[in-house]
C-alpha positions as CSV (number, residue, x, y, z in Angstrom):
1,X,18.0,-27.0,56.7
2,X,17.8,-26.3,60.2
3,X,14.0,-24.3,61.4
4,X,14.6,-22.4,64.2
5,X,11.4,-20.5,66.3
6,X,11.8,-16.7,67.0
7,X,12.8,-17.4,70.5
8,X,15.1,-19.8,70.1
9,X,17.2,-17.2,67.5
10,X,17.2,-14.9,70.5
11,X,14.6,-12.8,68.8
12,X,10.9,-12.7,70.0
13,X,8.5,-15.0,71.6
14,X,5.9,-16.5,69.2
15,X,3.4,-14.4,70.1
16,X,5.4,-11.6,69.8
17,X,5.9,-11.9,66.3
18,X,2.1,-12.7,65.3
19,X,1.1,-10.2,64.3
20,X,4.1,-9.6,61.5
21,X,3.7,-13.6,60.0
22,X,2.0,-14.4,57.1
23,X,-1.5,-15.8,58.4
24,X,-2.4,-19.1,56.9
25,X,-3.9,-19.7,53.5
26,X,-3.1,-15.7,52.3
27,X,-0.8,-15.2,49.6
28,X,2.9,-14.2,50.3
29,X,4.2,-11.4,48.3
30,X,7.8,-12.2,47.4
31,X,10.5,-9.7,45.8
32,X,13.5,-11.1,44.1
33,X,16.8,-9.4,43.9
34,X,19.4,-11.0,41.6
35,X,21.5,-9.7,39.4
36,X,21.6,-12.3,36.5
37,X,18.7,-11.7,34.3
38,X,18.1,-15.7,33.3
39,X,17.7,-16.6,37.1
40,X,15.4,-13.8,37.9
41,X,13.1,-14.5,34.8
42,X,13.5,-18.5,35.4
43,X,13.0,-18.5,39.7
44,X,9.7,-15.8,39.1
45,X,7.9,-18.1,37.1
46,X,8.7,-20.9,39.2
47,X,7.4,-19.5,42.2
48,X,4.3,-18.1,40.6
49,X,3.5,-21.2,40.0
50,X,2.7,-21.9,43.6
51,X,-0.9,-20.3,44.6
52,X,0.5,-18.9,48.2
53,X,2.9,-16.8,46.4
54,X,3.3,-13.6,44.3
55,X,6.8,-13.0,43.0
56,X,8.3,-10.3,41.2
57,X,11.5,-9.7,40.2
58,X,14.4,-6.9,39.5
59,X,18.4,-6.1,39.2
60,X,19.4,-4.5,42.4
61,X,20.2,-1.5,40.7
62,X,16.2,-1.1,40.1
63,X,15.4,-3.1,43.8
64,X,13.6,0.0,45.2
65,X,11.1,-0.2,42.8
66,X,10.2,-3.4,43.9
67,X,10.3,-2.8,47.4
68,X,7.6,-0.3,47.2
69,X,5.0,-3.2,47.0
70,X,5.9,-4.1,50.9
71,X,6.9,-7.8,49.8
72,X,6.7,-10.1,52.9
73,X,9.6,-12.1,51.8
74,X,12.7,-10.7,50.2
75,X,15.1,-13.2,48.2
76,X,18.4,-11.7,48.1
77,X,21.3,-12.9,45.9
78,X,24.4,-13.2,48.1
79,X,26.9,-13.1,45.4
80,X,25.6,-9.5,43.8
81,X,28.3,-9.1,41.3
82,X,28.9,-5.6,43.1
83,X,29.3,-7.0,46.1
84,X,26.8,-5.1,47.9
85,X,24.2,-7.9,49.3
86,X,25.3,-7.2,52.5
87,X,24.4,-3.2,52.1
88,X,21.2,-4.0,50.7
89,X,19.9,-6.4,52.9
90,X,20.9,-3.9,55.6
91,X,18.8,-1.3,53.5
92,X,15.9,-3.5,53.0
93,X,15.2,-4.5,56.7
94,X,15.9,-0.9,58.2
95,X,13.8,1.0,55.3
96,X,10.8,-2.3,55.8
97,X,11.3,-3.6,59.4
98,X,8.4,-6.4,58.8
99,X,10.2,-7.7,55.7
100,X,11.5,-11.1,55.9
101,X,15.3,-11.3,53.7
102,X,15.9,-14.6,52.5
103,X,19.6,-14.7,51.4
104,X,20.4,-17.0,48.4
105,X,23.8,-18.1,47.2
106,X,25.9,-21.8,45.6
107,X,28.9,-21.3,48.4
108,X,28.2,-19.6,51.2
109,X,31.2,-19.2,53.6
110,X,30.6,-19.4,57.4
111,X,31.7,-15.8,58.0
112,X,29.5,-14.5,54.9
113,X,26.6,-16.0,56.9
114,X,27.5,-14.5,60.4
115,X,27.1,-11.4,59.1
116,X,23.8,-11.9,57.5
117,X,22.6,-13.1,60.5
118,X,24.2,-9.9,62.7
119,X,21.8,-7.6,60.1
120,X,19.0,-9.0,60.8
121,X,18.3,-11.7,58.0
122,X,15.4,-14.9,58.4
123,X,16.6,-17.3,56.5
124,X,19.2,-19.0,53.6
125,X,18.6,-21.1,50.7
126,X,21.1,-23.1,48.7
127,X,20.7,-22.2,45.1
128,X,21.3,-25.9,44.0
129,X,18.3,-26.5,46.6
130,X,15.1,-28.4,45.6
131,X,12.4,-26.8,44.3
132,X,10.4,-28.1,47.8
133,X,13.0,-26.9,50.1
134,X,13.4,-23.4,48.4
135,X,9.2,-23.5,48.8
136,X,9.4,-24.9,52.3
137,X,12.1,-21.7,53.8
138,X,10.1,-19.0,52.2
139,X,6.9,-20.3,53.8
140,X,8.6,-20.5,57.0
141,X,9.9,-17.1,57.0
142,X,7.0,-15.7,56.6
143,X,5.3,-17.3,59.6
144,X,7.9,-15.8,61.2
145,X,10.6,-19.2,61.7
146,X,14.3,-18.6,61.2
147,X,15.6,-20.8,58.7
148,X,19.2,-21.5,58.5
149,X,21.4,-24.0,56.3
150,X,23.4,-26.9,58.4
151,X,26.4,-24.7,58.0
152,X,25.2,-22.4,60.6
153,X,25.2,-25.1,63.3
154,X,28.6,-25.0,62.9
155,X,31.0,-23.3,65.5
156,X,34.6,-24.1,64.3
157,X,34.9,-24.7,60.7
158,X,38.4,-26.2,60.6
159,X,37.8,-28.8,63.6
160,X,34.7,-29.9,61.6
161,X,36.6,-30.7,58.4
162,X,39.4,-32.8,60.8
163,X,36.6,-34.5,62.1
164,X,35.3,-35.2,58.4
165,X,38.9,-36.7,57.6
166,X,39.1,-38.4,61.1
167,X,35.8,-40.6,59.9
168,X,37.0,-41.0,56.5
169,X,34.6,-39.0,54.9
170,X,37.0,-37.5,52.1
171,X,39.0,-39.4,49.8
172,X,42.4,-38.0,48.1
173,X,42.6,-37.4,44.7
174,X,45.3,-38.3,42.8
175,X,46.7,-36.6,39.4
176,X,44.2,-34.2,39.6
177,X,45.5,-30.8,38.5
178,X,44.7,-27.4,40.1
179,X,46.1,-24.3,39.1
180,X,48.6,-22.1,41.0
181,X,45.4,-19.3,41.9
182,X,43.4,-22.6,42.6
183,X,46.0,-23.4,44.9
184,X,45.9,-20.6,46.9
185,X,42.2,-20.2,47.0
186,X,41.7,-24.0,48.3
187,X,44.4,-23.3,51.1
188,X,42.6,-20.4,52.1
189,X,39.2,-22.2,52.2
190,X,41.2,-24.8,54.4
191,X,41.6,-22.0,57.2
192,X,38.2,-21.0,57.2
193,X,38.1,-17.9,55.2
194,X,35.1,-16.8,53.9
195,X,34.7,-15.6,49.5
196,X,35.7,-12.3,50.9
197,X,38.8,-12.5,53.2
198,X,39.6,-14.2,50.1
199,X,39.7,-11.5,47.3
200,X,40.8,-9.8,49.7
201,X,44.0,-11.7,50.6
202,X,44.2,-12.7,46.8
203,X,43.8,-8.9,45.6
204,X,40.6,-10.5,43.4
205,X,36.8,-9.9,43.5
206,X,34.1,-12.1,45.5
207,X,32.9,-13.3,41.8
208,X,36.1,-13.9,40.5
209,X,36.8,-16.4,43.9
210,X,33.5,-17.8,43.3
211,X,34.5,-18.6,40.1
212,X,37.6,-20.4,41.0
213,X,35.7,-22.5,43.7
214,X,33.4,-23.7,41.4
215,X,36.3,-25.0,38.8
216,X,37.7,-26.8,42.0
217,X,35.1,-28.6,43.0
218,X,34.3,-29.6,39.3
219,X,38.0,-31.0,38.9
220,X,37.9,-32.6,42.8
221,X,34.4,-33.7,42.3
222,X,33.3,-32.1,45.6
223,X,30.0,-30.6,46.4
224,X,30.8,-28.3,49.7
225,X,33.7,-25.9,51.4
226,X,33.9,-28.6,54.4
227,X,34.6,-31.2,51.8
228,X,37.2,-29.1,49.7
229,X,39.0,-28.5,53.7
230,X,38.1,-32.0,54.4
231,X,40.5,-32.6,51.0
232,X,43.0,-30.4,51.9
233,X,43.8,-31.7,55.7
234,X,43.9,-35.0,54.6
235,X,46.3,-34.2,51.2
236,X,48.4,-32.5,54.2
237,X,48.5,-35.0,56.1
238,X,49.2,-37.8,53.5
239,X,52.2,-35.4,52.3
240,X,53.9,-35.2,56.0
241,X,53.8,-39.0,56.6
């Protein structure tokens, strides 16, 4: 997790933004947008549990409801099954300028997050992040940090992954067995693509591509998209000697 100040985002100066961050020791009202019912319930009473914050909670087909209690923090899902996280986190910042959108997501691709950051957005969290980290980014967003995930310190995804294989960092796996669409799907994560240049190639939905990815790196017993293209320049490599 990477904390960068306002300036430094090419944003504001410090002072600038005062008056719009969270003063210290008041409580920070926090609306959740997700579309999956047992993660909403489950990450509200989490939070709640914290005496700084106030969470609520809805489906983004109810979100502006929600939004009319002028939360300091929006957390977003990323992977709305409709695909429109994009849309609403556009909606949310132009409709409540001094919210703060925290996108959330399990594989977030490189372009996904350019994007996010073009509209506007504060901050990312890993949903497979600790409990203290997830705490840590939504108190920093409100003081008015940026707060983005390592990936975003990234310029060229592909030369990062040769340098991964260059230091040994990613082992090949032999016999493992990936299907034809699982195939596809890693090769394209090799290049660079982000979850939706690859339904889009593939002719399949973000969710569906999501769901894939997580079947891979369950059989390949890899944790990240730099590993998995990590994997796949090594197997290549292996395969031309």
């Amino acid at each position: 997790m990477v904390e960068i100040s306002p300036t430094t985002a090419g944003e504001t100066s410090p002072d600038e933004t005062s008056d719009s961050a969270i003063p210290q020791g008041e409580v920070i009202n926090v609306a959740l947008i997700e579309d999956n019912r047992l993660v909403r319930e489950a990450l509200t009473s989490i939070l709640n549990r914290s005496p700084d914050i106030q969470a609520t909670a809805e489906a983004p087909n109810g979100h502006e409801v929600l939004l009319e209690g002028h939360p300091d923090v929006v957390l977003l899902d990323l992977g709305l099954e409709n695909g429109d996280s994009l849309r609403v986190a556009q909606g949310v910042l132009r409709a409540f300028p001094q919210a703060k959108v925290i996108v959330m997501d399990l594989l977030p691709a490189h372009e996904e997050l350019q994007e996010f950051v073009s509209a506007g957005v504060s901050g990312f969290i890993m949903k497979d992040a600790r409990l203290d980290d997830v705490l840590k980014t939504i108190r920093a967003v409100a003081s008015g940090l940026k707060v983005l995930p390592d990936e975003m310190t990234a310029t060229l995804f592909s030369e990062i992954a040769r340098e991964v294989v260059a230091s040994g960092g990613s082992t090949h796996h032999e016999g493992v067995l990936l299907t034809p669409r699982e195939r596809e799907i890693l090769n394209l994560i090799a290049e660079g693509l982000s979850n939706k240049a690859i339904g889009k190639n593939l002719h399949i939905s973000v969710h569906t591509v999501k769901s894939h990815l997580r079947n891979i790196m369950e059989k390949l017993a890899l944790n990240s998209r730099l590993q998995l293209a990590a994997y796949v320049h090594k197997r290549d490599g292996a395969e031309s000697e």
